[in-house]
GUTI-477711 format. One record per residue (C-alpha): residue number from 1; residue in one letter; y, z, x. Coordinates in steps of 0.001 Angstrom, whole numbers. Example, Ala and Ser with C-alpha at 12.3 -4.5 7.8 and 13.67 -1.06 7.14 Angstrom:
2
+-----+---+---------+---------+---------+
:   k : r :       Y :       Z :       X :
+-----+---+---------+---------+---------+
:   1 : a :   -4500 :    7800 :   12300 :
:   2 : s :   -1060 :    7140 :   13670 :
+-----+---+---------+---------+---------+
//
This chain:
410
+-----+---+---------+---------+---------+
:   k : r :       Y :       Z :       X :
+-----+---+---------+---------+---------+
:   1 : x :       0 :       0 :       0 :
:   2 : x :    2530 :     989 :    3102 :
:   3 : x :    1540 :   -1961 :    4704 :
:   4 : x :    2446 :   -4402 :    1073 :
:   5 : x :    5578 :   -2366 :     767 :
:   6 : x :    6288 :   -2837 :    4795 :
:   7 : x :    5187 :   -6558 :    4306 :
:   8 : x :    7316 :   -7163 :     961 :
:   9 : x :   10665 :   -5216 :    2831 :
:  10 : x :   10354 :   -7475 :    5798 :
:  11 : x :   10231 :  -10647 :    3390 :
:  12 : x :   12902 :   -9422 :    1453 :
:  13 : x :   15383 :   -9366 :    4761 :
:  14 : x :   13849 :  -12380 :    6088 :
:  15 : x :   15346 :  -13952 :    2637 :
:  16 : x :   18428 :  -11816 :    3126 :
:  17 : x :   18515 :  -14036 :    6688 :
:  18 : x :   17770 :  -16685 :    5603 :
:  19 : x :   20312 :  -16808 :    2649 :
:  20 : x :   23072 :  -15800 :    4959 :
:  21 : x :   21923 :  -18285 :    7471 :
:  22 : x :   22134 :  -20953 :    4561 :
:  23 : x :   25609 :  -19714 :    3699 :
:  24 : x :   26924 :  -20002 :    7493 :
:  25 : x :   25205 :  -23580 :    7561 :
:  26 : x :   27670 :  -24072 :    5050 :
:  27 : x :   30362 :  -22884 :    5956 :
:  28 : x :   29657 :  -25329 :    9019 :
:  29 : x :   29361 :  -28048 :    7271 :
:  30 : x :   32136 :  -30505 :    7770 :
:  31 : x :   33181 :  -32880 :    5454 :
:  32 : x :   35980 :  -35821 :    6739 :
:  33 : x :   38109 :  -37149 :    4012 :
:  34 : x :   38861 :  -40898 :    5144 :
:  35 : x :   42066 :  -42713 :    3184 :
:  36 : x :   41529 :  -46270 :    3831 :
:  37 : x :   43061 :  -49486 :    3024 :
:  38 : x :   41907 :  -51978 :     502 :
:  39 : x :   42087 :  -55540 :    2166 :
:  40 : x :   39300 :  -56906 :     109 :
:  41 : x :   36393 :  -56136 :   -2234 :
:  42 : x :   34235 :  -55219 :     954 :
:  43 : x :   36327 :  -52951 :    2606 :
:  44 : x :   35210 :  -49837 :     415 :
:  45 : x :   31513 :  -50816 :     518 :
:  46 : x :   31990 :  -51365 :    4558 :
:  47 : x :   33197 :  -47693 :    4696 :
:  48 : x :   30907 :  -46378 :    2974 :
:  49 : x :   27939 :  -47851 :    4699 :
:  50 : x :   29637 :  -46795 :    7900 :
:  51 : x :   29620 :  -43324 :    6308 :
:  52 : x :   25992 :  -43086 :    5523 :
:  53 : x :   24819 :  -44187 :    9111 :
:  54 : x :   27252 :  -41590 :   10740 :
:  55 : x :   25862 :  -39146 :    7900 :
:  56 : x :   22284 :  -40086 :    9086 :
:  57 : x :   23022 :  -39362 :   12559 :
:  58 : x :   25005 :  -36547 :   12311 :
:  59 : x :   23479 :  -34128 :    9978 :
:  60 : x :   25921 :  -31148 :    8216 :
:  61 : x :   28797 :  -33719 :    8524 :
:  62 : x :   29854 :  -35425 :    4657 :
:  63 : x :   32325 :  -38386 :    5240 :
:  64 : x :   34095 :  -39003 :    2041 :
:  65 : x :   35828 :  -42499 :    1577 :
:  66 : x :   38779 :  -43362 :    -435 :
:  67 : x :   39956 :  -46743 :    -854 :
:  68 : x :   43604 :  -47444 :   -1662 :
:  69 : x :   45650 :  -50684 :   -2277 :
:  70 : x :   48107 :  -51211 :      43 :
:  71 : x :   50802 :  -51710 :   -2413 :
:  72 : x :   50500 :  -48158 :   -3366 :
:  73 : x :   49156 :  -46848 :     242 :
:  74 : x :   52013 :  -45795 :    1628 :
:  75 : x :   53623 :  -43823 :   -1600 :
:  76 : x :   50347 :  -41888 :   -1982 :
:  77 : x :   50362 :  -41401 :    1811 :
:  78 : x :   53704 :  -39161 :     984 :
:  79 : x :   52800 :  -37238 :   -1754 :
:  80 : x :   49473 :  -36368 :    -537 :
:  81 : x :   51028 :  -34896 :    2651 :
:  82 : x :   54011 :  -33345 :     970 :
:  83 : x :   52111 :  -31728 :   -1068 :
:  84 : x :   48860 :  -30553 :    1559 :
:  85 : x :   46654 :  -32725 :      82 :
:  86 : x :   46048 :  -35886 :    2620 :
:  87 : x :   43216 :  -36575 :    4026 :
:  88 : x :   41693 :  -36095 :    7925 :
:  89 : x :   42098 :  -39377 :    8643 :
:  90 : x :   43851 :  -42550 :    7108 :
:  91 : x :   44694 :  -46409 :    7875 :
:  92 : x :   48197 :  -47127 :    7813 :
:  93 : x :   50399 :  -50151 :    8985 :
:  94 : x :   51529 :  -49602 :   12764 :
:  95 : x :   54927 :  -49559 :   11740 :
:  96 : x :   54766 :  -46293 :   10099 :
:  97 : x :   53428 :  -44118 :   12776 :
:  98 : x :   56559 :  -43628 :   14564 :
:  99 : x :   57966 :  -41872 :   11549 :
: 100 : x :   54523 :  -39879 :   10881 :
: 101 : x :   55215 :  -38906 :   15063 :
: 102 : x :   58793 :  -37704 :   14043 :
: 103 : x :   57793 :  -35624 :   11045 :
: 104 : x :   55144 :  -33710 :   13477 :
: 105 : x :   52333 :  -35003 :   10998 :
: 106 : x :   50201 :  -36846 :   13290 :
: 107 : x :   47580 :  -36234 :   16016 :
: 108 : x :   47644 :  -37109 :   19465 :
: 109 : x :   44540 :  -38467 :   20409 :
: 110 : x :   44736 :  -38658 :   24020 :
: 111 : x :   42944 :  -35724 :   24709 :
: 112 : x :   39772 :  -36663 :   22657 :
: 113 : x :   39918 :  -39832 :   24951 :
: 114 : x :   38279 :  -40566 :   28225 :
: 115 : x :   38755 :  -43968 :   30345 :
: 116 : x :   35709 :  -45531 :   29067 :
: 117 : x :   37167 :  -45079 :   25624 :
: 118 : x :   40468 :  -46692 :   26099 :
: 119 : x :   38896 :  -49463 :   28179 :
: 120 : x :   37151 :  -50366 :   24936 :
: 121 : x :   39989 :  -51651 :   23743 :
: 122 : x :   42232 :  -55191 :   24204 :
: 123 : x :   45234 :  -53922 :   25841 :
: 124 : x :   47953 :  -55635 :   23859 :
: 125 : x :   46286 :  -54081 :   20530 :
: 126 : x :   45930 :  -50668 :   21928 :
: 127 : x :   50167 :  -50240 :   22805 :
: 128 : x :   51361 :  -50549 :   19126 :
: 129 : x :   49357 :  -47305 :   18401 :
: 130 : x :   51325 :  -45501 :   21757 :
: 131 : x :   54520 :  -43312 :   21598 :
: 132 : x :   56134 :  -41544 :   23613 :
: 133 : x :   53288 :  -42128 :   25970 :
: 134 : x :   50780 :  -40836 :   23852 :
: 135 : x :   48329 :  -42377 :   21717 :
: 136 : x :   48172 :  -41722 :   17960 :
: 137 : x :   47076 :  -44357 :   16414 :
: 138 : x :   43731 :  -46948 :   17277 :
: 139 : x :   43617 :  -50725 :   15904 :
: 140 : x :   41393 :  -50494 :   13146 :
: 141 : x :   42648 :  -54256 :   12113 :
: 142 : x :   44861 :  -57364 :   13518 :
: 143 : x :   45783 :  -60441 :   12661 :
: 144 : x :   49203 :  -63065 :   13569 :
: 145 : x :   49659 :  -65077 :   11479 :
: 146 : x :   49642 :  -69139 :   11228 :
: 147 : x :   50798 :  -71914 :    8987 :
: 148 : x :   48048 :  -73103 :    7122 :
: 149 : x :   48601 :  -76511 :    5411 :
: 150 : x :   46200 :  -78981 :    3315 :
: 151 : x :   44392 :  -81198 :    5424 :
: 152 : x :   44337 :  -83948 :    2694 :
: 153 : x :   48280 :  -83719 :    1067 :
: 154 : x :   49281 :  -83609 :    4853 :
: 155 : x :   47781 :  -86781 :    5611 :
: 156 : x :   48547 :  -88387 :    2540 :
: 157 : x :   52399 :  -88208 :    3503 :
: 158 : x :   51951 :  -89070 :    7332 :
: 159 : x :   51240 :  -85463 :    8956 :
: 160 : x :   47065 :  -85684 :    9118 :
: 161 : x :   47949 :  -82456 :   11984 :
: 162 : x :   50292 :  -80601 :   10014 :
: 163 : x :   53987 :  -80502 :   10853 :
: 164 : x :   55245 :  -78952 :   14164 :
: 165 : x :   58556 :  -77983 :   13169 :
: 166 : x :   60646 :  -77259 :   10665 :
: 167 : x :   62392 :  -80571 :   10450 :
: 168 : x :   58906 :  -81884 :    9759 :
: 169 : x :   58019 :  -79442 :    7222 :
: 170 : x :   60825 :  -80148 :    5095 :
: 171 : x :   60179 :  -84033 :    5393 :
: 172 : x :   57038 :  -83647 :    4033 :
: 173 : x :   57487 :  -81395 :    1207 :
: 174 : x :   59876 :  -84159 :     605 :
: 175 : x :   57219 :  -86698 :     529 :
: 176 : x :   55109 :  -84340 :   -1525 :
: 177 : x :   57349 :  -83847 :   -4041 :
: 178 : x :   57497 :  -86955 :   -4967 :
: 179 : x :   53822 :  -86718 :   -5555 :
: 180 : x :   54427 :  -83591 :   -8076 :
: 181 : x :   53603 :  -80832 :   -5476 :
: 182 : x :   55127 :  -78068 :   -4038 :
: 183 : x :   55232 :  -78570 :     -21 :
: 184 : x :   56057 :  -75109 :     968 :
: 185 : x :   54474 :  -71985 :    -295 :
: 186 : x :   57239 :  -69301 :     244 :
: 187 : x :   56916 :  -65503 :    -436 :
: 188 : x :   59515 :  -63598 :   -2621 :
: 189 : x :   57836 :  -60422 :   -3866 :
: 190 : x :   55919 :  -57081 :   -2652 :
: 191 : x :   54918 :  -56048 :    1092 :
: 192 : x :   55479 :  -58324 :    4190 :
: 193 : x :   58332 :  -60375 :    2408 :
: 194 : x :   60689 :  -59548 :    4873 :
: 195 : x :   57669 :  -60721 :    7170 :
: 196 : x :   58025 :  -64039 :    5698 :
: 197 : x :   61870 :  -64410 :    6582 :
: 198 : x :   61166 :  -63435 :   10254 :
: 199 : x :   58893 :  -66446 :   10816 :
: 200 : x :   61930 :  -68641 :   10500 :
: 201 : x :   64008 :  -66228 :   12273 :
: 202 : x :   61922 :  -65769 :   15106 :
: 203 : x :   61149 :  -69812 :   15536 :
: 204 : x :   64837 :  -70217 :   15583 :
: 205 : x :   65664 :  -67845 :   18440 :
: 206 : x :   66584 :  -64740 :   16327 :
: 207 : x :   65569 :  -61205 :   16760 :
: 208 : x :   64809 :  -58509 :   14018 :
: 209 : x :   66251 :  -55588 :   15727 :
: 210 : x :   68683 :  -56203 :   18929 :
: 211 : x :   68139 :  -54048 :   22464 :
: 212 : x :   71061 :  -51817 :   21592 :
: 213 : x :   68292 :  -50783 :   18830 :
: 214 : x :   71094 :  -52026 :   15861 :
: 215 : x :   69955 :  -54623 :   13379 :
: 216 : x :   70448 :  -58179 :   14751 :
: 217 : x :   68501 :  -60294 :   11849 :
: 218 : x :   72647 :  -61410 :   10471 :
: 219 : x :   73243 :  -63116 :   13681 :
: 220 : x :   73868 :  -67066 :   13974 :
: 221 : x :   70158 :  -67410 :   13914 :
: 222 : x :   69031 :  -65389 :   11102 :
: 223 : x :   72142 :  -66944 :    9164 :
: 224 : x :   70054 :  -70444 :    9558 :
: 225 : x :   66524 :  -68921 :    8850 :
: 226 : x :   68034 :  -67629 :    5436 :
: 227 : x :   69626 :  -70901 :    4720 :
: 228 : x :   66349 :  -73172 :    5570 :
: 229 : x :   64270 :  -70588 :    3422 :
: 230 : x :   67547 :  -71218 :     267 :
: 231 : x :   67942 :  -75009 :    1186 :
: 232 : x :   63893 :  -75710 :     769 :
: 233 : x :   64204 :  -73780 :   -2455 :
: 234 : x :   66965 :  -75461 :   -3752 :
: 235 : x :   65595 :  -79100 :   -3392 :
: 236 : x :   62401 :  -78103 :   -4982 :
: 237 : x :   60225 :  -77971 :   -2083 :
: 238 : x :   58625 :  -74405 :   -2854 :
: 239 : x :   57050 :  -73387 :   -5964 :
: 240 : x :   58600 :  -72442 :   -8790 :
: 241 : x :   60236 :  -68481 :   -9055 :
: 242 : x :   59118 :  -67533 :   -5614 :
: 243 : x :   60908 :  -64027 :   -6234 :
: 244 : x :   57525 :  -63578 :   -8366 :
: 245 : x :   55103 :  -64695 :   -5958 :
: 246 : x :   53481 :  -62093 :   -3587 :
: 247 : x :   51782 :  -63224 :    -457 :
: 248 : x :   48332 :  -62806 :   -2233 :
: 249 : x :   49790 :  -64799 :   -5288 :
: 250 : x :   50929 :  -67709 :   -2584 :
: 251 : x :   47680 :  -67366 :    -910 :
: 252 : x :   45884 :  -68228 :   -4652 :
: 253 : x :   48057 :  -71591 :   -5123 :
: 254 : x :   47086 :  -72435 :   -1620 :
: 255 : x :   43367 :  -71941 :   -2731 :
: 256 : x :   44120 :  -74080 :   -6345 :
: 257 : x :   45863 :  -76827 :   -4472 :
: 258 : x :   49252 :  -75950 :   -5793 :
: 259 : x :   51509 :  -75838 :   -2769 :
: 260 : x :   50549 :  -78003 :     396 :
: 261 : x :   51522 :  -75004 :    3014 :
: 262 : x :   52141 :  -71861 :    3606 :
: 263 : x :   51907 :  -68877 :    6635 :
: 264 : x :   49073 :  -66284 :    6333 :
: 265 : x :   47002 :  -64498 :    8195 :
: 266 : x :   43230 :  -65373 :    9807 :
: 267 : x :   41707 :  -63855 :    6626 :
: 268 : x :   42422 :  -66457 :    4290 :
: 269 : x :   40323 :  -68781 :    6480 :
: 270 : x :   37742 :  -66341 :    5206 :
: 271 : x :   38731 :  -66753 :    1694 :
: 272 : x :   39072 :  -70172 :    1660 :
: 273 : x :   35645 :  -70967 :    2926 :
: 274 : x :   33998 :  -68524 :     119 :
: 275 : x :   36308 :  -69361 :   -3098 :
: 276 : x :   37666 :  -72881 :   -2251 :
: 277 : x :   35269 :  -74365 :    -510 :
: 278 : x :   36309 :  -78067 :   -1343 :
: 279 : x :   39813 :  -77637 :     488 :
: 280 : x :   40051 :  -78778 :    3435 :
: 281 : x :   42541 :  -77057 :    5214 :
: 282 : x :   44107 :  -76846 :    8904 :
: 283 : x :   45640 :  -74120 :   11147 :
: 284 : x :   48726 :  -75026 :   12721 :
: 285 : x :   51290 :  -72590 :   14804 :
: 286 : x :   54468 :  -71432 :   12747 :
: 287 : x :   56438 :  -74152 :   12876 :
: 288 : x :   59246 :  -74035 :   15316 :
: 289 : x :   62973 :  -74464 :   15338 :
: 290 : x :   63626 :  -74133 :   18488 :
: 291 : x :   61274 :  -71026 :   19931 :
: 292 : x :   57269 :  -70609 :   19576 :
: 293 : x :   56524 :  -67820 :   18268 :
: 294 : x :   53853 :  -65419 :   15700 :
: 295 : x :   53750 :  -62379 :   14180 :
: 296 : x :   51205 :  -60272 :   15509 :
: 297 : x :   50140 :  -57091 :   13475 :
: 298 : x :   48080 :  -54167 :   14005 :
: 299 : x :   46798 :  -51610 :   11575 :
: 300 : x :   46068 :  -48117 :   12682 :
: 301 : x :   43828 :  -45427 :   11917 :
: 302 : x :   45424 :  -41927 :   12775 :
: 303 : x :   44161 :  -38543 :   12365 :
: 304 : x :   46399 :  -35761 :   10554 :
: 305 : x :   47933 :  -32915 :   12778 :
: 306 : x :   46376 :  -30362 :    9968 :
: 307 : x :   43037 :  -31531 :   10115 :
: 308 : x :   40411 :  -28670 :    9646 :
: 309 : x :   37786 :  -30910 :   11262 :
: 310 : x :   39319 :  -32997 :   13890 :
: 311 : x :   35921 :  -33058 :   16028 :
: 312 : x :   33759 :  -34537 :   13794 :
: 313 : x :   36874 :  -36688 :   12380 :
: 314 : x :   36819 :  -37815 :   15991 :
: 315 : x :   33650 :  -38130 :   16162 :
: 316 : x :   33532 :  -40619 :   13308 :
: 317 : x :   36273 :  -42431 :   14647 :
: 318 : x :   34521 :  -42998 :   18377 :
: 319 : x :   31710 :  -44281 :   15798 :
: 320 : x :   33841 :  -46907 :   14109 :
: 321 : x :   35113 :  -48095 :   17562 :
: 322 : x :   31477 :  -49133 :   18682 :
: 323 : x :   30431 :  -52588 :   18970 :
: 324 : x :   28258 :  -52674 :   15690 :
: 325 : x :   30626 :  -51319 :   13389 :
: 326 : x :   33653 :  -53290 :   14524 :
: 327 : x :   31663 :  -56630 :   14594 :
: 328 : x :   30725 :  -56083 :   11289 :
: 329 : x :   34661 :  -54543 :    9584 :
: 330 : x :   36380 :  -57511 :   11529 :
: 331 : x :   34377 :  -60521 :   10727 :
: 332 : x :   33508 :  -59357 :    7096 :
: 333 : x :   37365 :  -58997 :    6931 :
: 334 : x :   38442 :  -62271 :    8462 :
: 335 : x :   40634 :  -59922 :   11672 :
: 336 : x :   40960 :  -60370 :   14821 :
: 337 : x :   38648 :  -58276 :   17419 :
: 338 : x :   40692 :  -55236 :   18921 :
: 339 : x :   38190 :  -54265 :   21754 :
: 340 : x :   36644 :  -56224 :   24415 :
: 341 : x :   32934 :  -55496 :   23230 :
: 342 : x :   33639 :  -57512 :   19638 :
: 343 : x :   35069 :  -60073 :   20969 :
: 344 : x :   32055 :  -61410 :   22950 :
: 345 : x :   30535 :  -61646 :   19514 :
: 346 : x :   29174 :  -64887 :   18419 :
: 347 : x :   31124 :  -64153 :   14973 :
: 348 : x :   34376 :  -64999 :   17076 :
: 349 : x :   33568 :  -68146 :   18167 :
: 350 : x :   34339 :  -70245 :   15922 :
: 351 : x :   37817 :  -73070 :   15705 :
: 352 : x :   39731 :  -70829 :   12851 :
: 353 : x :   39514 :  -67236 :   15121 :
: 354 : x :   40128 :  -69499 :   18133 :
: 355 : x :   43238 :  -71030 :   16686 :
: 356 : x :   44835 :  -67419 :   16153 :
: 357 : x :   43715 :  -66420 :   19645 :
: 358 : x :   45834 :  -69296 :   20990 :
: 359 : x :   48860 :  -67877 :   19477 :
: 360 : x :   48798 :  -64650 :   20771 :
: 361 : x :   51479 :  -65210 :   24100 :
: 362 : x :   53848 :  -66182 :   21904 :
: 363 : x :   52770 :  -62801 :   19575 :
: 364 : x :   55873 :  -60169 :   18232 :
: 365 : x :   55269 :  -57121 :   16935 :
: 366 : x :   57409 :  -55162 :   14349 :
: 367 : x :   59613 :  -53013 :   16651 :
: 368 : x :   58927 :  -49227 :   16781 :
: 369 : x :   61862 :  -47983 :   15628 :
: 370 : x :   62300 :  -44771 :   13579 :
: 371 : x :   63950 :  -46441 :   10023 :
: 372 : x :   61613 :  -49038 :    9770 :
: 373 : x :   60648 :  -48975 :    6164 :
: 374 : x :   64160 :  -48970 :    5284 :
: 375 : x :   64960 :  -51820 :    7764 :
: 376 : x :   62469 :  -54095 :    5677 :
: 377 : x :   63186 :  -53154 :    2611 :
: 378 : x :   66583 :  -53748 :    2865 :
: 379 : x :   65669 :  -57088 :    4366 :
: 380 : x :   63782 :  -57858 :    1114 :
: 381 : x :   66625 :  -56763 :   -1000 :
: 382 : x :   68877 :  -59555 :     645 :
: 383 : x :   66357 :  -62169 :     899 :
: 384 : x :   65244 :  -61479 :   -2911 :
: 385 : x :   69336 :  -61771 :   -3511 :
: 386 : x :   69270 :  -65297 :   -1379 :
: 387 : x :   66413 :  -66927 :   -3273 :
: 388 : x :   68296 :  -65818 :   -6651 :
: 389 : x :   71153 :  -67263 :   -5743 :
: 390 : x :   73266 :  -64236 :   -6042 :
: 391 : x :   74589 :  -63982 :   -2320 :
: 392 : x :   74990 :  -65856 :     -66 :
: 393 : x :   72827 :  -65826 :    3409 :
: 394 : x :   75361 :  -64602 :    5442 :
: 395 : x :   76629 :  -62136 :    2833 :
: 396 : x :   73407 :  -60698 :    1833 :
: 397 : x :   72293 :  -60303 :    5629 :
: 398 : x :   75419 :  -58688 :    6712 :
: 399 : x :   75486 :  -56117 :    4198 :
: 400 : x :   71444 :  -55807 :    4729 :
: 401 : x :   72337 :  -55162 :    8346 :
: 402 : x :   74705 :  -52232 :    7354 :
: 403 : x :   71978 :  -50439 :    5314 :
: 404 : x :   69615 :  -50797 :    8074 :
: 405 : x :   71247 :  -49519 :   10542 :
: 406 : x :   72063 :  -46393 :    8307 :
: 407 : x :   68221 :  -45634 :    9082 :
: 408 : x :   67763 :  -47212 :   12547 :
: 409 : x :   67073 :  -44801 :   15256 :
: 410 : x :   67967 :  -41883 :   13322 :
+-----+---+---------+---------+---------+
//
């Protein structure tokens, strides 16, 4: 009987162990809360696969995924971390990490780096992500961007390669107009449409922000960028309204056969190939006034200052940046590889990736500047104001220039 008593006492603490072990297990546990970007209808299923192999290999460790439109991304971005509630880590555009640095919100990651780590990486990918000579932010995506144009209307009006410049451009959506279609697909609404006007600023020797850090997009040059984007509306060239077409909207016309040309990034090659497979389509440089030259973008995934699990969010991130994973994320996505290991891929081979490659000396990146979001937007504002005829270019870009530099630097 002592010996069932003495038997059922040292069960009953074994349990007691046990049960306590169970609840320090959990307590252990870490879950990551990812916030990621929706670029497509794969990007949330590519997540969470990544999440279940990671899960596999590291057991006690829950990665949960969120996937959030871009429109919206960087609004929720605020009020999550206003009010406590963001996530460990998050994709955001490049642009906004200097601001993210400022308000003390975001991680360094240098010291979860070693040299192997950063030599992972393409060099001119990994120095949007550095301030202040530290790294917070990794290229989780990147693209320039290029003018596509329709292989078939091209030719049809004596440009079977596409036009070079913008002289060339406008003489054939001349030529197409007379056919009924719209030569020039220009953007007017929603994110990156101040991206649009700096394609024709930049090709005609302008610059977005000026070395003394003050807005320089009203100079001479951005005066005639503003005035080619007005004249081509004015004679018809563009489709209809463009203050209600988003780049995505443009992108669609492009894939119906509605507008002959327009500038976009190495996903739509993607697209195109998968839901318009009868267009035949080339990829041309951004057509050039009198200076070559792309926009080159990088998105970034950071990691949140107040993390309460910023070695296994690290630890997911290292996992992303393998070979595997970003083979799979870029060329699902229709980017551009960001480290060296991708790259060698056979998935990056072929003429469209190529043809972005190629631009990439003449690349510019959105300036880090503290004010950014406020630079562009006011941007927008004035082009919006140019394509509605309500100001004039050098009107609305001088006034633009005044807002900006409200923000700029501050």
């Amino acid at each position: 009987m002592a010996f069932k008593a003495r038997a059922s006492l040292t069960l009953g603490k074994l349990a007691v162990a046990l049960t306590f072990t169970g609840i320090a297990v959990a307590a252990h546990a870490d879950t990551v809360r990812v916030t990621v970007a929706h670029y497509s209808d794969a990007t949330a299923p590519y997540f969470e696969k990544m999440a279940k192999q990671f899960e596999a290999a590291n057991p006690g460790t829950t990665i949960k995924i969120e996937d959030v439109n871009w429109d919206s991304l960087q609004q929720k971005l605020q009020t999550d971390i206003s009010g406590g509630a963001n996530a460990d880590l998050a994709i955001i555009g490049t642009r906004w990490l200097l601001d993210f640095v400022k308000d003390d919100i975001a991680e360094p990651l240098d010291p979860y780096m070693d040299a192997s780590f950063k030599g992972r990486f393409i060099g001119p990918f990994l120095a949007p992500g550095e301030i202040n000579g530290k790294i917070y932010g990794l290229p989780i995506a990147a693209s320039a961007r290029a003018l596509y144009y329709n292989k078939d209307m091209l030719a049809s009006v004596g440009y079977p390669n596409g036009p070079k410049s913008w002289n060339e451009v406008i003489d054939a959506s001349k030529k197409l107009k007379a056919k009924g279609i719209a030569g020039f697909g220009l953007q007017g609404k929603e994110i990156e449409t101040d991206v649009y006007y700096y394609y024709a600023l930049w090709t005609n020797g302008g610059e977005v922000v000026g070395k003394d850090g003050k807005a320089a997009f009203n100079s001479p040059a951005g005066v005639k960028a503003a005035t080619l984007y007005k004249t081509l509306i004015d004679e018809g060239l563009t489709e209809p309204g463009v203050t209600g077409y988003s780049r995505e909207d443009v992108q669609n016309l492009f894939k119906q056969g509605r507008v002959a040309m327009m500038i976009s990034a190495p996903f739509l090659a993607k697209q195109l190939k998968k839901e318009a497979p009868n267009i035949k389509y080339g990829i041309d440089p951004i057509p050039v006034g009198t200076t070559p030259a792309t926009y080159a973008v990088t998105d970034s995934i950071m990691m949140f200052k107040n993390s309460k699990v910023k070695k296994s969010a690290w630890k997911f991130l290292d996992f992303l940046f393998t070979k595997q994973p970003r083979v799979e994320f870029t060329s699902t996505e229709g980017f551009l590889p960001t480290t060296k290991a991708e790259a060698t891929d056979p998935a990056f081979q072929d003429p469209d990736t190529k043809a972005f490659v190629a631009l990439l000396p003449h690349a510019r990146f959105a300036p880090t500047v503290t004010g950014w979001e406020d630079t562009a937007k006011a941007v927008t504002n004035a082009m919006q104001s140019i394509y509605l005829g309500k100001a004039k270019p050098a009107d609305a870009l001088n006034q633009a220039a005044a807002e900006a530099n409200k923000s700029l630097g501050k």
